[in-house]
Structure formats: structure tokens, C-alpha cells
C-alpha positions as a printed NumPy array, in Angstrom:
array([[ 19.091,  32.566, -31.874],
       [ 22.125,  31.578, -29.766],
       [ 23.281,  34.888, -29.672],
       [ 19.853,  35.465, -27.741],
       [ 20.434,  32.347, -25.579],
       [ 23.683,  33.848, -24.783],
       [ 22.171,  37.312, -23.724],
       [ 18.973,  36.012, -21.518],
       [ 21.948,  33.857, -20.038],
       [ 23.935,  36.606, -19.099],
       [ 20.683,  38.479, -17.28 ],
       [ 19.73 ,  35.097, -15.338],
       [ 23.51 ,  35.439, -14.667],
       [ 23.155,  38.588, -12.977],
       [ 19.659,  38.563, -11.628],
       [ 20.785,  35.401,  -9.953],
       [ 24.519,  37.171,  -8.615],
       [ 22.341,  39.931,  -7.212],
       [ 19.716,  38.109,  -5.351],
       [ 23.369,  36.458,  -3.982],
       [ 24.774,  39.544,  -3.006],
       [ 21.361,  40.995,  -1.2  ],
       [ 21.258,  37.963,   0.821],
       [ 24.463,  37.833,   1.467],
       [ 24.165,  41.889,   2.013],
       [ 20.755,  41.086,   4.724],
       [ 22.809,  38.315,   6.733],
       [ 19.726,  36.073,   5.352],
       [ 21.601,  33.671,   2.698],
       [ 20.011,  30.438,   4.647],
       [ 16.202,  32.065,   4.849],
       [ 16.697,  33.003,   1.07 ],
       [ 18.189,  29.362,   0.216],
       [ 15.006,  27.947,   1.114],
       [ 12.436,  30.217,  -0.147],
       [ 14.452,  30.141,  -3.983],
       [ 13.917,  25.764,  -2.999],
       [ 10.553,  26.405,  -2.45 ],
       [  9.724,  28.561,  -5.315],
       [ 11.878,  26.084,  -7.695],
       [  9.388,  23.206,  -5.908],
       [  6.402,  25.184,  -6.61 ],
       [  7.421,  25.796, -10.436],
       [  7.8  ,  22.081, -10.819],
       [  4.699,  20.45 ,  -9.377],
       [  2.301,  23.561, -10.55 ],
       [  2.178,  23.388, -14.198],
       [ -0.581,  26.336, -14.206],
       [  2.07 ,  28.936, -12.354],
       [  4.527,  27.431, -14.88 ],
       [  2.475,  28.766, -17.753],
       [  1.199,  31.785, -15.618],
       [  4.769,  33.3  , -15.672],
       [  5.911,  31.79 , -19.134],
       [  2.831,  33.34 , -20.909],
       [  4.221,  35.81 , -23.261],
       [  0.603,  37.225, -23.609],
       [ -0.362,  38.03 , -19.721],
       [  0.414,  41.362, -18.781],
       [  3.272,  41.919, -16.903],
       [  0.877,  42.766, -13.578],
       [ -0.976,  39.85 , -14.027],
       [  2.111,  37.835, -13.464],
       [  3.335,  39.747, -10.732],
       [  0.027,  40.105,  -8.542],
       [ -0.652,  36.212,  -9.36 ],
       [  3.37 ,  35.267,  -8.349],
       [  2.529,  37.661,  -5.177],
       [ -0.498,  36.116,  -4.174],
       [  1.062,  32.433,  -4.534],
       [  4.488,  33.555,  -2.822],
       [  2.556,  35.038,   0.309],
       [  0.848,  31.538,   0.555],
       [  3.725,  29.848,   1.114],
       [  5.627,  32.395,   3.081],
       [  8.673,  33.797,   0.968],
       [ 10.706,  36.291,   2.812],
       [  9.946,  39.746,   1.977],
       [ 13.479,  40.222,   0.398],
       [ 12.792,  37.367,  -2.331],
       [  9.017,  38.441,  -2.903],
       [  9.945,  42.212,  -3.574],
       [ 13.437,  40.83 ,  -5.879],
       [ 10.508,  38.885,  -8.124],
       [  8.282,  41.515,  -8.122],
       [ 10.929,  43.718,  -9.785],
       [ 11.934,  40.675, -12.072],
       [  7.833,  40.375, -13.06 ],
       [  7.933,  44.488, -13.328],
       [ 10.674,  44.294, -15.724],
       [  9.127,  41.924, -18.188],
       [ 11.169,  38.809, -17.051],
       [  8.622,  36.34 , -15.21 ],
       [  9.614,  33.71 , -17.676],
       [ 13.092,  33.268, -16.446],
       [ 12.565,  33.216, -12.807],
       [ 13.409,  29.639, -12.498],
       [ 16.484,  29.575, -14.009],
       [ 16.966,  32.414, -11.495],
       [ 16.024,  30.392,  -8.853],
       [ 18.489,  27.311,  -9.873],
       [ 21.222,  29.663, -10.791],
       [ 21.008,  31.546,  -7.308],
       [ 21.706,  27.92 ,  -5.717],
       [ 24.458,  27.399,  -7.849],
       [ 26.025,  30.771,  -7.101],
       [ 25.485,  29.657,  -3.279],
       [ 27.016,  26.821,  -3.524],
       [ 30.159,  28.033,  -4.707],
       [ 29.921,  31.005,  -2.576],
       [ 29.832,  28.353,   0.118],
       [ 32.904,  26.363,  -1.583],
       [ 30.517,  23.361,  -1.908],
       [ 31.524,  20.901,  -3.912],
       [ 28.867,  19.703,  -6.504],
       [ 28.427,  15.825,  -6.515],
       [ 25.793,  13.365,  -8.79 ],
       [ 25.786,   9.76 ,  -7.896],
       [ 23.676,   8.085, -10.806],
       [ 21.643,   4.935, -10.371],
       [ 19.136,   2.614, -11.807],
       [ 17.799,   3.516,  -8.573],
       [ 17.319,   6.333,  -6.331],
       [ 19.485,   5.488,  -2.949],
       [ 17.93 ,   5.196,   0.565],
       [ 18.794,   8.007,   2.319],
       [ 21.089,   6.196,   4.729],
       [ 22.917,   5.481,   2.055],
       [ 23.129,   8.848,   0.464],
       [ 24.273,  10.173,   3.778],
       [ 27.051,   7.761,   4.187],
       [ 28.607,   8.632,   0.682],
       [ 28.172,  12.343,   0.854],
       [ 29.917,  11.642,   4.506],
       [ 32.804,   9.582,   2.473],
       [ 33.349,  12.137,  -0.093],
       [ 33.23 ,  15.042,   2.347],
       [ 36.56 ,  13.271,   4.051],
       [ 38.073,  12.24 ,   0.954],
       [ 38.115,  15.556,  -0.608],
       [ 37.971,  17.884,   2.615],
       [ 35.101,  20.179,   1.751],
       [ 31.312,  20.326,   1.726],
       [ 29.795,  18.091,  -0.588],
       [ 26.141,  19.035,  -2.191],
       [ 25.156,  15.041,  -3.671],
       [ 22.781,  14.703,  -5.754],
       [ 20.681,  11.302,  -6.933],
       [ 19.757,  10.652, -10.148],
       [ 18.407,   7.8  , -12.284],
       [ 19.734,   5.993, -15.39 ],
       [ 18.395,   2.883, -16.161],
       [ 20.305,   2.657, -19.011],
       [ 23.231,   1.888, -17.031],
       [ 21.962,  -1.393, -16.026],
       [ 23.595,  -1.663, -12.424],
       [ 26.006,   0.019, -10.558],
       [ 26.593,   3.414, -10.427],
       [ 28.713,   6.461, -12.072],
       [ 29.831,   9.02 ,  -9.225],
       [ 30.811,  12.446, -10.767],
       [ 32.376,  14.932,  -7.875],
       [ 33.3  ,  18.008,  -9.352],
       [ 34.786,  17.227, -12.929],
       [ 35.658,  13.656, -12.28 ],
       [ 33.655,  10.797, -12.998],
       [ 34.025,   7.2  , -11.152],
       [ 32.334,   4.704, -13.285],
       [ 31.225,   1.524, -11.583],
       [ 28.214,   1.164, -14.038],
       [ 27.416,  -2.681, -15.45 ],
       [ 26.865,  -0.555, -18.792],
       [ 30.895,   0.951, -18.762],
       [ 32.17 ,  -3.067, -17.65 ],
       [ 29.885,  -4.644, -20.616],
       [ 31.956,  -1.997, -22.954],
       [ 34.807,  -2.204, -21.749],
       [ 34.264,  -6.604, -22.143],
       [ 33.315,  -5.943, -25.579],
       [ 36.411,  -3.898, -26.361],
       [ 38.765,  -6.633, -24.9  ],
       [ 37.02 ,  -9.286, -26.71 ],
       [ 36.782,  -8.075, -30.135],
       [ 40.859,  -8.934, -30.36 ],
       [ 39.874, -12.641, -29.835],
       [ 38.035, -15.122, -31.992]])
């Protein structure tokens, strides 16, 4: 089983590098940036699509002419609606979203963006998301992608992970670190 997990990697690994490379190829990596964000949008608020291209038991052209007709809708480019078209054709609907994220991870380091997750009880204002993705742009002297996501379970604060390192300024990690020190005294 993981040796399959390993393998359907590998082809979202290259399906995704070659959507890269045509966009890159077309001078259209921005246009193609947003359509993948639109489809990966569509995939998550459309639980019918979801199961549309997941099916194992829908014909192949079912899932392509449905996946056209919704994709024309909402205006892909004609360079990311004939790339899933060929993904449908070739019996791999059901991985298009992990396509889809894996193409903006490619991008982003294509781009030499650096990946950062601020996590909160919380989601930020925007304002305030701005500022920090400002702050850690001049701190570290490259493009910063920040991303927001909640944890209550971290009670306050937040834990800031920018690339591989991790700032934690969570009420959970001082409450730990409390009980640690106190456990010596009695």
C-alpha cells in the first residue's frame, strides 16, 4: 500500500513539474497560478465535483466532459483546461487536486518563495497578516508566502514556522515549559 502511495506520489510529482514547465514554457505562470487557485477553490466548496472526479466508477469521459463544462464556467485558460483533459483522458481525475496544490508548491519554489504558517486560536485581520509577512520578508530577504491557520489548542499566542524553523510564542508551549520548571520544586 505505501509502495502505491509512493508511486501515485511520484506521478502528481510530475504531472504537477510539467504543468510548471508549460507555464513557465507559455510566459503564462501568473494566468496559470490563478486558474490551479481557482480549480483547488472549486474542489473544496463543491463536494459533488469532488466525488465527480474521485468516482472510480464514472467513465473516464464522463469526468472529463463534466470537469470541461465546469472549467469553461469559470474561465480556466485554455493551457490548464486541455493539461486536465489529458490528466481525465489518462485515467487520473482523482488526483487532480493534489496536482493543483503541488503545482503551487513547485511555483513557489520556482519563485524562491519562502513558505511561512503563523498559527492562531484565531485567524489574523488582514492588516495584521500583511504587517508580519512585511516583517519576515525584511528579516529574511526573500518573498514570503504566509499562511493562517487555527489551533485552539494552543490557548493564546501564536507558533510562527518560516521555512523549517518554528518560533513558539503559544500560552500552550509557556504552560509546559512552567510545568517542567516546577516539577523540581515542592
Amino acid at each position: 500500500m505505501s509502495n502505491d502511495s509512493k508511486n501515485m506520489g511520484s506521478i502528481v510529482e510530475r504531472y504537477s513539474k510539467a504543468l510548471l514547465e508549460l507555464s513557465i514554457e507559455s510566459k503564462v505562470i501568473d494566468e496559470v497560478h490563478q486558474d490551479v487557485q481557482k480549480i483547488i477553490e472549486l474542489l473544496s466548496e463543491s463536494n459533488d465535483l469532488k466525488r465527480i472526479i474521485m468516482s472510480p466508477i464514472m467513465s473516464r469521459n464522463d469526468q472529463k466532459v463534466i470537469l470541461q463544462n465546469v472549467l469553461t464556467k469559470v474561465s480556466v485558460s485554455k493551457l490548464v483546461l486541455k493539461f486536465l483533459m489529458v490528466i481525465c483522458v489518462n485515467g487520473r481525475a482523482f488526483i487532480i487536486e493534489r496536482i493543483c496544490k503541488k503545482f503551487i508548491e513547485m511555483e513557489k519554489d520556482y519563485k524562491g518563495e519562502v513558505r511561512a504558517e503563523i498559527i492562531s486560536t484565531e485567524i489574523p485581520n488582514k492588516d495584521d497578516l500583511i504587517r508580519i509577512e512585511k516583517i519576515i520578508k525584511e528579516s529574511i530577504g526573500s518573498d514570503v508566502s504566509l499562511v493562517s491557520k487555527i489551533d485552539k489548542s494552543i490557548i493564546g499566542g501564536y507558533i510562527l514556522n518560516i521555512g523549517s524553523v518554528m518560533l513558539d510564542g503559544s500560552i500552550r508551549s509557556k504552560l509546559q515549559t512552567l510545568k517542567v520548571s516546577m516539577k523540581g520544586t515542592k
